[in-house]
C-alpha positions in Angstrom: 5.3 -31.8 28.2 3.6 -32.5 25.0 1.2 -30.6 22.6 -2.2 -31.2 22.8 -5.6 -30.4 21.7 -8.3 -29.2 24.2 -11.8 -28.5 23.1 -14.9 -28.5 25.0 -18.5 -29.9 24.6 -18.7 -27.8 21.6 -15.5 -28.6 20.4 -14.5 -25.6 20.4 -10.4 -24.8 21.7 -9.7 -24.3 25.3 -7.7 -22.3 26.5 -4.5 -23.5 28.2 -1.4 -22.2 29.9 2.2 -23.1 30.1 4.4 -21.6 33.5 7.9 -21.2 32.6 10.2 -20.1 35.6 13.1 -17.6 35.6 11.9 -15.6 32.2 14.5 -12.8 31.5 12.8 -9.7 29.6 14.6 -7.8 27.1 14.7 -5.2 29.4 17.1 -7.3 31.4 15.1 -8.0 34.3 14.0 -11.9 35.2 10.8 -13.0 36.2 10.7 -16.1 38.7 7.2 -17.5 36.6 5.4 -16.3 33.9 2.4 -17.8 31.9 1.5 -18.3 28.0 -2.1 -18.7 27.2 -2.5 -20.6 23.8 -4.8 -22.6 21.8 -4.3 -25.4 19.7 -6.0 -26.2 16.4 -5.3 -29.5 14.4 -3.6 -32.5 14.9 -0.4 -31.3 16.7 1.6 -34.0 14.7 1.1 -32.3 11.7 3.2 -29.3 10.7 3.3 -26.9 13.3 2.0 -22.9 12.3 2.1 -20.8 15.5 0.0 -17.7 15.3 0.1 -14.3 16.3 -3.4 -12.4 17.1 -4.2 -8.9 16.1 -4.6 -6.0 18.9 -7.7 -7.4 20.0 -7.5 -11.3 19.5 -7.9 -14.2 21.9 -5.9 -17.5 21.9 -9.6 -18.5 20.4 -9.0 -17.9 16.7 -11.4 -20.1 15.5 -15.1 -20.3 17.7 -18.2 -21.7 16.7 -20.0 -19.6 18.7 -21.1 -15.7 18.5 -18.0 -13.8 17.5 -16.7 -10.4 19.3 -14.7 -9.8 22.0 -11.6 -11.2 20.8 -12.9 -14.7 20.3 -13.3 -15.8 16.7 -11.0 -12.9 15.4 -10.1 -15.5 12.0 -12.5 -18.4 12.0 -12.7 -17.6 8.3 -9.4 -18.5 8.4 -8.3 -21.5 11.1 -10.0 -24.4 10.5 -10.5 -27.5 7.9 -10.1 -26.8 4.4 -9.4 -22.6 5.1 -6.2 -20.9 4.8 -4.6 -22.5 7.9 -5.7 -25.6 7.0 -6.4 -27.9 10.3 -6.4 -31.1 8.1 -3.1 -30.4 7.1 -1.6 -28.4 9.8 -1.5 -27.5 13.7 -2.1 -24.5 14.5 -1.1 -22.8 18.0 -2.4 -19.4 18.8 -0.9 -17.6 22.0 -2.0 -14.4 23.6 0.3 -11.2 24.2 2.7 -11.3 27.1 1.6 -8.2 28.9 -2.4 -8.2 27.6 -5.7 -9.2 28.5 -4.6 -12.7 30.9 -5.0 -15.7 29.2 -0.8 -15.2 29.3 0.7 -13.2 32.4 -1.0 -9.7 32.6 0.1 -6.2 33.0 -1.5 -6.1 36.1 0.6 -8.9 37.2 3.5 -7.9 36.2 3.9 -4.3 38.2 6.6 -2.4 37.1 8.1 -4.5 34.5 5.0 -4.4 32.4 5.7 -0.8 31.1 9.3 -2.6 29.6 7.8 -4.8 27.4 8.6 -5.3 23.2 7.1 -7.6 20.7 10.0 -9.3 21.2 9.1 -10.7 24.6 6.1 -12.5 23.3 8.0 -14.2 21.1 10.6 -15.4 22.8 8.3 -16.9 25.6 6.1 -18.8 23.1 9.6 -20.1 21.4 10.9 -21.4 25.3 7.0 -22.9 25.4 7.8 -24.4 22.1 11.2 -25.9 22.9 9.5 -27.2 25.9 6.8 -29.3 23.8 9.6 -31.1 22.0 9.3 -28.2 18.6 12.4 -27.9 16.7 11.1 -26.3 13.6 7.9 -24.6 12.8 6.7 -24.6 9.1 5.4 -20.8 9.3 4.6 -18.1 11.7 1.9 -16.0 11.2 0.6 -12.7 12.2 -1.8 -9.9 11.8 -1.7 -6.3 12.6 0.6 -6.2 16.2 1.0 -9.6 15.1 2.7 -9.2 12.4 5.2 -7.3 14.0 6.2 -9.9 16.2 5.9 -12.4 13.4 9.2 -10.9 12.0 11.2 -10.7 15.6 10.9 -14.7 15.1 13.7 -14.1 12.5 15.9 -12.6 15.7 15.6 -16.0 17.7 17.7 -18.7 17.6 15.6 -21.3 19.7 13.4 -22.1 16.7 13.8 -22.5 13.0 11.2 -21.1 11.0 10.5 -21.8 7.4 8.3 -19.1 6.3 6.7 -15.9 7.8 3.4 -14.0 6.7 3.4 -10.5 7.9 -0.1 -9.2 7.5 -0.5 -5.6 7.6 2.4 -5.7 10.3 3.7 -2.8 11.9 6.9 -2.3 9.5 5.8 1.2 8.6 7.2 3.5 10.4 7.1 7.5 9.0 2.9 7.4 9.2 0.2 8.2 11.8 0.3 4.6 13.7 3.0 5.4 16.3 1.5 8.8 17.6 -2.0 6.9 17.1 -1.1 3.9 19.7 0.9 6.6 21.7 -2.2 8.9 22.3 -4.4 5.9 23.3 -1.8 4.4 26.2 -1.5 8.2 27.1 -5.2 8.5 27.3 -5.8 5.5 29.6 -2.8 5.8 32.1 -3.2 9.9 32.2 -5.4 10.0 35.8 -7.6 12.6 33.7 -4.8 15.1 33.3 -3.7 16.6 30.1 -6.8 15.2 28.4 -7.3 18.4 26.7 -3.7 17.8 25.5 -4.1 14.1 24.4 -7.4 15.8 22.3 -5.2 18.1 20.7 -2.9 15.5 19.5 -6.0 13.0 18.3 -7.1 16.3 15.9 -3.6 16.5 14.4 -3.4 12.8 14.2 -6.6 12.9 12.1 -6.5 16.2 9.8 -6.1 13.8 6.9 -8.8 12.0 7.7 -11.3 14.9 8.3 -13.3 16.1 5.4 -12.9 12.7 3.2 -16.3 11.8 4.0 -19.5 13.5 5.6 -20.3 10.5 7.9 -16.2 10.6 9.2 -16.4 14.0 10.2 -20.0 13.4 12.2 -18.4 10.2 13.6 -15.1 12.3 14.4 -17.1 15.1 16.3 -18.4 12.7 18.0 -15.4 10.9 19.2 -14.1 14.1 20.5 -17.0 15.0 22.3 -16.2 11.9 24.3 -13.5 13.7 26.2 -15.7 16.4 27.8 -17.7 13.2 28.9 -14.5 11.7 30.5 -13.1 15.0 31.8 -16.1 15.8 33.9 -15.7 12.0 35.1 -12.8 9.9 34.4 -12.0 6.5 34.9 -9.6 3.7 33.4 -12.9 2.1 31.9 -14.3 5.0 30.6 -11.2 5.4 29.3 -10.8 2.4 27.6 -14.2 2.7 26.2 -13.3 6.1 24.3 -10.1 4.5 23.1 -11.7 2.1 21.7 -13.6 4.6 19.2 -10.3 6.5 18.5 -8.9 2.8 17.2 -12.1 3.0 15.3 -11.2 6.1 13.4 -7.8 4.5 11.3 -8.8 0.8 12.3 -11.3 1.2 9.7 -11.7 3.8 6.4 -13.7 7.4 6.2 -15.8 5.8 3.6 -16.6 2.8 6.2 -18.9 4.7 8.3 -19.9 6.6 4.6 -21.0 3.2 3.4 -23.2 2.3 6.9 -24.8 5.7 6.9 -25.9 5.0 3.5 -27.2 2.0 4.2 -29.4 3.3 7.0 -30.1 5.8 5.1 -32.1 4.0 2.4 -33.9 1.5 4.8 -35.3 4.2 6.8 -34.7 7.3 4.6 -34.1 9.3 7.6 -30.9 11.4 7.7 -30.8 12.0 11.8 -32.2 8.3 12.0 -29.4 7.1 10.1 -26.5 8.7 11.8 -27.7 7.7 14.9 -27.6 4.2 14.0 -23.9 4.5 13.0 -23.3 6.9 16.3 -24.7 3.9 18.6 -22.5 0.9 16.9 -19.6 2.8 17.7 -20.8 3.5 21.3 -21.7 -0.3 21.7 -18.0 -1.4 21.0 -16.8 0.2 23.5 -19.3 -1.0 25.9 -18.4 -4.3 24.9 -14.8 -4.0 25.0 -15.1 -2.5 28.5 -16.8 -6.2 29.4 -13.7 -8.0 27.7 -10.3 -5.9 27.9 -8.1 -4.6 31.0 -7.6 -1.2 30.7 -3.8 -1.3 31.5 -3.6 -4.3 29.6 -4.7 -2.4 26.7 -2.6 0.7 27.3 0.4 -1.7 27.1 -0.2 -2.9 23.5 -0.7 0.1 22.9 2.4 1.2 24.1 4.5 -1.4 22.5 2.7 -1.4 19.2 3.7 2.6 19.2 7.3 1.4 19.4 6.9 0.1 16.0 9.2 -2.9 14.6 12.8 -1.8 15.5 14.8 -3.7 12.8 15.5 -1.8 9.1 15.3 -3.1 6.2 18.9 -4.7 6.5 18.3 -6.7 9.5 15.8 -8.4 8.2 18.0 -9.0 4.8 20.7 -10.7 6.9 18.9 -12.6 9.2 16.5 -13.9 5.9 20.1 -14.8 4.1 21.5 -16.1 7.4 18.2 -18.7 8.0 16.8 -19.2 5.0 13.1 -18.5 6.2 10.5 -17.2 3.2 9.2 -14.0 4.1 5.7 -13.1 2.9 4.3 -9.4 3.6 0.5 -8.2 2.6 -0.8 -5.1 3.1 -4.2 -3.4 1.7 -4.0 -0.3 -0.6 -6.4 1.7 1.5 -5.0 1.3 4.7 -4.8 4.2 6.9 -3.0 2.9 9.4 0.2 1.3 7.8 0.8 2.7 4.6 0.7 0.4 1.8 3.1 2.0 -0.5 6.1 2.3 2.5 5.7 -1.6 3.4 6.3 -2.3 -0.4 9.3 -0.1 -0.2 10.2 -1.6 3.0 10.0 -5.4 1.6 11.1 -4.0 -1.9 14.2 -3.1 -0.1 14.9 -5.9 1.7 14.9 -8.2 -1.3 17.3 -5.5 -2.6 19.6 -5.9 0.1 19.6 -9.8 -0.6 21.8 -12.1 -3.0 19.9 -12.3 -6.0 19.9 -15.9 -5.9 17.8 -15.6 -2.7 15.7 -12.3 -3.2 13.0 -14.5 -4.4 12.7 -15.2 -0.5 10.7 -12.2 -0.3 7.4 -11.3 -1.6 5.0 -8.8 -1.1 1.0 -9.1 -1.7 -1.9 -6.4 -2.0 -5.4 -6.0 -2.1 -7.7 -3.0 -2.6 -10.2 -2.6 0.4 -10.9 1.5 0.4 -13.8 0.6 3.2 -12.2 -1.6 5.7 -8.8 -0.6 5.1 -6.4 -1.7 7.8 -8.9 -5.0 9.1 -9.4 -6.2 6.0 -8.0 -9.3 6.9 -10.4 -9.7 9.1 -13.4 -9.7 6.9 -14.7 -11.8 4.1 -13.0 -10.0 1.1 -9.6 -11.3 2.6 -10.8 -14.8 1.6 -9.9 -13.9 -1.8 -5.9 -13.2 -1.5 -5.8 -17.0 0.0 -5.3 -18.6 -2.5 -2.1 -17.0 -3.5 -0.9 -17.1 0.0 -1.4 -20.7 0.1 1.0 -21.0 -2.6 3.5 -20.3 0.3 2.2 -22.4 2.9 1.6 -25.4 1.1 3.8 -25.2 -2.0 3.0 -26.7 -5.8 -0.1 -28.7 -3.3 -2.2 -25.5 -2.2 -4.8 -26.3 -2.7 -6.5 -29.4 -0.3 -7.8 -32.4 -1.8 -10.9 -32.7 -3.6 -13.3 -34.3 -1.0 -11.8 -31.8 1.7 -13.0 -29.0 -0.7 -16.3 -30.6 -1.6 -17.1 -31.1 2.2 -15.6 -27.9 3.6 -15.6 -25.1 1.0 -18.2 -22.8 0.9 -18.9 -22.5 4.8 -18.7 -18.5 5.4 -22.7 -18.5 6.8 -21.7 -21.1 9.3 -19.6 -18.3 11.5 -23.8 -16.1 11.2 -25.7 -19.1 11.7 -23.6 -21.4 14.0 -24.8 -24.3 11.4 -22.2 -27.4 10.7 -23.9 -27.8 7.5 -24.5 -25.2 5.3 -28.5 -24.5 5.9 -30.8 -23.9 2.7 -32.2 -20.3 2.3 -35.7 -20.5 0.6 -36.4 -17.1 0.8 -37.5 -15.3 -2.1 -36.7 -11.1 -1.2 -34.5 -9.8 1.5 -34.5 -6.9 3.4 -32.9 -4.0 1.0 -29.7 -2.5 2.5 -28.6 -6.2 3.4 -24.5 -6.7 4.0 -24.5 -9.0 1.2 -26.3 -7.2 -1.4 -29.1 -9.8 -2.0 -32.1 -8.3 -3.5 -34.6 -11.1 -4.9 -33.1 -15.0 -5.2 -32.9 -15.1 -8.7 -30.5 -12.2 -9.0 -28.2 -14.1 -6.0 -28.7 -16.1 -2.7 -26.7 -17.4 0.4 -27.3 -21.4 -1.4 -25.4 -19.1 -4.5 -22.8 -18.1 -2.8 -21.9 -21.6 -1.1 -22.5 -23.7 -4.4 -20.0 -21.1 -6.3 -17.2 -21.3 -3.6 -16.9 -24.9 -3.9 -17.1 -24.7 -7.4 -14.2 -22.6 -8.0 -12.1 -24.8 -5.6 -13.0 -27.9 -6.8 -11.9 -26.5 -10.9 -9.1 -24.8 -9.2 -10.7 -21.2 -10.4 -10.5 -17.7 -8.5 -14.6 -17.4 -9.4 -17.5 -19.2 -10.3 -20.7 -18.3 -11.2 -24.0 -19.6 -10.8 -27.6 -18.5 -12.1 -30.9 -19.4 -11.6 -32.4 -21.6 -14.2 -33.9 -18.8 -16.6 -31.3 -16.3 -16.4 -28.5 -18.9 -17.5 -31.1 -19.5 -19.9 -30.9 -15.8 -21.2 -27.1 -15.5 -20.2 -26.4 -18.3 -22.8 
């Protein structure tokens, strides 16, 4: 079999599958068939990047369509011209062994799905790989669980890899995360016993969180409220649903919900009004994730994601001075999931435990995001860090040639609006509290915000800055 690319009438990816018989787990058990759902983006004779989706991502990591539900998860990302550039390189996204079903399910699996590790992932999509006639891939990337299993590509020997971007992996260990992931796989699979248990552990999970901001703690309560609801009538999707809020409570910062609340607050100046807005988003994701995720499925990502990365620092040394693969971390200061500070120790030491000759095989990136914290590489601010981890994918030529840049650069209202080409705003106001900040046009638009993208790739600049005609007047 051979790679190919599958999109449909909107060109968006299509799912596929490959069947591979006699699978042995790590566990030690052998499967007679099991399935890998994937996606491919780009030209599959280009270099090949396979990527790993966070918790929540679908094989879909770029759709042109409405985003949520797993579909979409880095369209700011996969595509022409972005960070995983699709003129330049093919990308293959595959689904968890063990999740949702685009790849064989929990569900499917009986038994043996409670034995699954990152590991197992990753060594199907590598027998996939040798399959398709793929010797060497020219980076593996991953984000959240999938960073964790981008490093277990270092513990293969199928494949060589050249370079691997851990993205606010799972390499921290001594935090909240493990207990976190535990707690929610408890919750689901518990029947309705020991809830009041599992709350218990949630509150001592959380008692850093608690008091940092007013809206938190309102949004906390509330949360725990959710398990009277589920005790006086349980079920694995009601379950799920109230899961899905706990993720919300280190997925995300204190000052998040903060930040909405005052929002709301000064559109409709209303204090109750306000918090009930912020009270009914949360509700309304787990609704939808109810629509979209198995509840076992869920519970076994959980599960696995709670073991945490089981190599130390000096695995990863060895097997890095053994193959020769770059290895890129990036975590955000803010995080309160994985704590920044221990996955800079944890890379720190293993470029320590290197020759020095080859300890420049390692880096470690940061950004400051005090509001998303652990999915801010899911949102526009992550944009920014590119350019310096292009450096890695693409070498001295990061950056993509100048008519790609001109055509593709400065698309981020296309993943709103659904629009190839970027639409023209001709508004004048916009409604106060907006996401972006826009007040009147003068001061900054959407038409800004394109024009100065495109700018500051095609000069080779972090910024540009644009201003309508008398204020650059005044500013100059």
């Amino acid at each position: 079999m051979t790679i190919e690319i599958r999109n449909d009438e909107r060109g968006d990816a299509i799912i596929q599958h490959q069947l591979l018989k006699d699978f042995r787990l790590s566990s030690g058990e052998t499967l007679a068939e099991v399935r890998l759902g994937y996606c491919v983006f780009g030209d599959p004779s280009l270099p090949k990047v396979l990527l790993h989706p966070a918790l929540t991502g679908t094989p879909r990591a770029s759709f042109s369509g409405k985003q949520g539900q797993g579909d979409g998860w880095w369209t700011r990302c996969v595509g022409p011209g972005k960070f995983l550039d699709t003129d330049r390189l093919s990308v293959i996204c595959v689904d968890q062994l063990g999740g949702y079903g685009a790849s064989t399910g929990t569900e499917e699996l009986g038994p043996h799905g409670a034995e699954l590790v990152f590991r197992d992932t990753v060594i199907l999509a590598a027998r996939a790989l040798k399959e398709w006639g793929v010797e060497t891939l020219h980076a593996v990337v991953g984000g959240s669980i999938g960073g964790g299993q981008a490093l277990e590509w270092l513990f293969q020997e199928d494949i060589k890899v050249e370079r691997l971007f851990d993205i606010s992996g799972s390499s921290s260990r001594t935090g909240p995360a493990a207990e976190f992931f535990r707690l929610q796989s408890d919750l689901i699979l518990s029947g309705g016993a020991h809830l009041s248990d599992i709350k218990r552990r949630l509150y001592a999970n959380s008692r850093d969180l608690i008091g940092k901001t007013r809206a938190f703690d309102h949004v906390f309560d509330h949360v725990m409220a959710g398990f009277d609801l589920l005790q006086a009538d349980f079920s694995k999707e009601a379950a799920l649903a109230l899961t899905r809020k706990i993720g919300f409570l280190r997925f995300v910062t204190p000052r998040f919900y903060q930040k909405r609340w005052d929002e709301d607050l000064a559109r409709w100046t209303d204090s109750a009004r306000a918090l009930a807005g912020t009270l009914a988003w949360l509700d309304h994701q787990g609704e939808l994730f109810v629509r979209r995720f198995s509840p076992d499925g869920y519970a076994s990502l959980c599960r696995m994601e709670a073991m945490a990365f089981p190599k130390g620092a000096s695995d990863l040394a060895r097997r890095v001075d053994e193959t020769g693969c770059q290895l890129i971390g990036f975590s955000a200061s803010g995080d309160v999931l994985f704590d920044a500070e221990e996955q800079f120790q944890f890379y720190q030491s293993v470029k320590e435990g290197l020759p020095k000759d080859k300890q420049k095989l390692v880096e470690i990136y940061f950004t400051y995001d005090d509001v998303n914290g652990h999915d801010h590489f899911l949102t526009p601010a992550f944009l920014e860090s590119v350019p310096s981890l292009a450096t890695h994918l693409y070498g001295r030529d990061a950056e993509a040639g100048f008519a790609t840049r001109a055509i593709h650069r400065g698309q981020d209202f296309r993943d709103t609006t659904g629009a190839l080409i970027p639409p023209i705003y001709l508004t004048s106001t916009f409604a106060r509290g907006n996401k972006a900040g826009f007040d009147y046009t003068r001061s900054g638009n959407p038409n800004f915000i394109n024009l100065e993208e495109i700018l500051a790739s095609l000069e080779s600049a972090k910024y540009a800055t644009v201003f309508a005609s008398g204020v650059s007047a005044i500013t100059a």
